[in-house]
N, C-alpha and C positions, 0 to 999 in steps of 0.2 A: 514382733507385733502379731497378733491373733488376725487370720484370713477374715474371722469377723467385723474386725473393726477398720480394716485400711477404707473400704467405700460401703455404701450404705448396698451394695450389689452382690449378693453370693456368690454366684458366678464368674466376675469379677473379681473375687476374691481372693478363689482358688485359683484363676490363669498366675493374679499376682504371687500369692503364696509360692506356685510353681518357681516361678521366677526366679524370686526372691532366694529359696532355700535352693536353688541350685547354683544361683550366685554366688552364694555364701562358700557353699561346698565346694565348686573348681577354683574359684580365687583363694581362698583361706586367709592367708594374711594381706593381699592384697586388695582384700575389699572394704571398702570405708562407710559405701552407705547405697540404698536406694531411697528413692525418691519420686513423686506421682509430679507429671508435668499436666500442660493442657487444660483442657475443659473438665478433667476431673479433680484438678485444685484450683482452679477461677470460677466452680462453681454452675458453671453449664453443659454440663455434660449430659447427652441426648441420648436414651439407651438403645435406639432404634439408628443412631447415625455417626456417631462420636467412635473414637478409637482410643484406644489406650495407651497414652502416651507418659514414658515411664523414663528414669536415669539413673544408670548404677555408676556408685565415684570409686575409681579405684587409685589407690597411692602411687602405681607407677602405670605404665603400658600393660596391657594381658599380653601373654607370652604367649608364642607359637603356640604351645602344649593347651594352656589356657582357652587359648581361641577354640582348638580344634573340638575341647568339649565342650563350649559354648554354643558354638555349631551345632553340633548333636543334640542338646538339649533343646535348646530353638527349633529344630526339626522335628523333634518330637513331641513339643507341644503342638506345632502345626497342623500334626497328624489328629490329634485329638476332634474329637466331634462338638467340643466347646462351641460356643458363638463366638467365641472374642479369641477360638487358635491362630485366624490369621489380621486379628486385629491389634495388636502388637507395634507401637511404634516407641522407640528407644536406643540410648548409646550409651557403652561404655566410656568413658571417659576419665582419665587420671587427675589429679585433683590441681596439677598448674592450668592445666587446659581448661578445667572449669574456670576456675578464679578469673580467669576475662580470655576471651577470644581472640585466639591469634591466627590468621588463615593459615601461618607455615608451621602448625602444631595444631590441625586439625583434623587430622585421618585417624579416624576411630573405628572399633565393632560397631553397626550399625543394622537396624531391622528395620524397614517400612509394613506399613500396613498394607494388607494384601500379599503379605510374601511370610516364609519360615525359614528365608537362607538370612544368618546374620553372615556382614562380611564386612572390611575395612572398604571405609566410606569416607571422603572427604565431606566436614561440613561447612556448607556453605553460611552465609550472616546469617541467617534467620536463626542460628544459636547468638546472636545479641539477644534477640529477644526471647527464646528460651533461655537464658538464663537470666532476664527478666522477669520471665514468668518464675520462674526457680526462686529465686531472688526474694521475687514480691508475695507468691501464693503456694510455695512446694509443698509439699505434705511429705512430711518424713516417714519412711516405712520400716526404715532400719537407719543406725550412723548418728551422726551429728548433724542438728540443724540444717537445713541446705544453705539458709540465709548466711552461715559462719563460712559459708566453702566460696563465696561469689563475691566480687569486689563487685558496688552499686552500680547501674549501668543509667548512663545520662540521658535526659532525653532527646540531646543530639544525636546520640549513640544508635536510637531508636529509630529517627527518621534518617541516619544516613543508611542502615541498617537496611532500612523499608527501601530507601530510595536504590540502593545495591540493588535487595531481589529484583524490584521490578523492572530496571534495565535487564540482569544476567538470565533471569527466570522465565518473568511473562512477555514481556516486549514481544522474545522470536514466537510465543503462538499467536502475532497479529498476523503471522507469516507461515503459521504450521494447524492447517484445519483439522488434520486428524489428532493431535492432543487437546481437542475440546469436543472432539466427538462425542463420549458420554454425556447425556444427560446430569449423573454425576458428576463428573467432572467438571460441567458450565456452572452448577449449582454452588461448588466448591471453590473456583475461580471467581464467583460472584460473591462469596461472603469473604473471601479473601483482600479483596480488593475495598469491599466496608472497610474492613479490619484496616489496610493501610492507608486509608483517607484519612480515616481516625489520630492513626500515628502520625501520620505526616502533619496532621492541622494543633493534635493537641498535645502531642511527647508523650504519649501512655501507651499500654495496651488494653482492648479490652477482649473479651469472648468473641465468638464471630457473631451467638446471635446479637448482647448487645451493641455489635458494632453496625447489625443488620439496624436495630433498631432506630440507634444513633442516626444513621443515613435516613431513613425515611425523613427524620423529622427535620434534617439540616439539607440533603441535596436538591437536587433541581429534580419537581417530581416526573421529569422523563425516566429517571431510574426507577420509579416507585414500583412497577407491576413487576420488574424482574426482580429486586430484591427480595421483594415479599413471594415469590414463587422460591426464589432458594431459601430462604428463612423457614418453608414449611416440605422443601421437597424430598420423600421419600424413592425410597426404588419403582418404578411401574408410573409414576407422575413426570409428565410432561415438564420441559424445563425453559423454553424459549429457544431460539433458535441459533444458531454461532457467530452470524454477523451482530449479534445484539450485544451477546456475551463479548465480543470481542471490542465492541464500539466503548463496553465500560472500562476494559483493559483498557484500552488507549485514553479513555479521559484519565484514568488514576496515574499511569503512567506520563501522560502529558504536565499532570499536576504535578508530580515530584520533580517535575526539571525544571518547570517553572520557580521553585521554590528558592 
């Protein structure tokens, strides 16, 4: 596929391009497909805030060998002066382990955003719903369809899913003040939490802003001024404070146990 046409973003383009054709090249026969996850195939993708969230399928495990230029290459996109070198979020993944999520067949190459070291990463459930997302809206960049690689994932599946992260995940930072430190961070813990009200009440997913949106118009408008501050909050803006941020953690968390 032409760097031109994966996302309507130039820039964006050529990270993927990079990607892509280096994928190609250290796996050889072992590569089946990449793939656009996230907010840039559900359609809300933010170019001032959103990340790149991407999935290459491979037929078996990447090899030692494999990994170690994987590595390399990941590093040296990082280096680059791009906007999106350390925005990068994606996993290798063989193609049983896509077909449905299994925790004891979950350690894969994995990159997060804000980093250029890929390294074998346990994933945790929120690949239930990445590969709902995959599932429902993947954008193919290379490979076969994604929709062909993924058995359908239920909407139990979705909020047990949901209900997982938010015990394993957010729960301990009602207990840990310095991972909601950032500004960012509280902003991103606030649409996150849309986003699993959402799941938990209606079995879907949706983007985080329409999940921001959603919430405005269904919660209790005590949440109203926080949401709408992460729904628009960039770098250098103000974000509310971390006993607020943390009080909405514990309503959405309280809500999934009640369920």
């Amino acid at each position: 596929m032409s760097s031109y046409t994966m996302t309507p973003y130039d820039d964006v383009n050529l990270i993927l391009s990079e990607v892509l054709t280096g994928a190609q090249v250290i796996l050889d026969s072992n590569f089946v497909g990449m793939y656009l996850d996230g907010s840039l195939a559900m359609g809300d993708f933010a170019y001032e805030t959103s990340d790149i969230d991407f999935v290459v399928t491979t037929n078996k495990d990447v090899s030692a060998t494999q990994m170690e230029e994987l590595v390399k290459m990941h590093g040296r996109i990082g280096q680059t002066d791009s906007k999106w070198a350390i925005q990068l979020e994606g996993a290798y993944i063989p193609l049983p382990a896509l077909r449905r999520y299994d925790t004891h067949n979950a350690t894969h190459p994995y990159i997060d955003r804000g980093a250029s070291n890929l390294r074998w990463e346990h994933l945790d459930m929120d690949w239930v719903i990445h590969r709902y997302v995959l599932y429902t809206w993947g954008v193919t960049l290379a490979g076969a369809p994604s929709r062909s690689l993924i058995d359908p994932v239920t909407s139990d599946e979705l909020r047990q899913a949901t209900a997982d992260l938010l015990a394993q995940w957010w729960a301990p930072m009602l207990d840990d003040l310095p991972r909601l430190g950032h500004d960012g961070s509280r902003a991103y813990a606030v649409m996150t939490m849309c986003r699993a009200l959402y799941t938990l009440q209606q079995g879907d997913v949706v983007s985080k802003p329409a999940a921001g949106r959603w919430a405005l118009a269904h919660l209790n408008e005590r949440w109203a001024a926080l949401i709408e501050r992460a729904m628009v909050w960039q770098n250098g803006r103000p974000m509310g404070d971390v006993p607020e941020t943390q009080a909405f953690i514990r309503f959405t968390y309280e809500y999934s146990r009640d369920l």
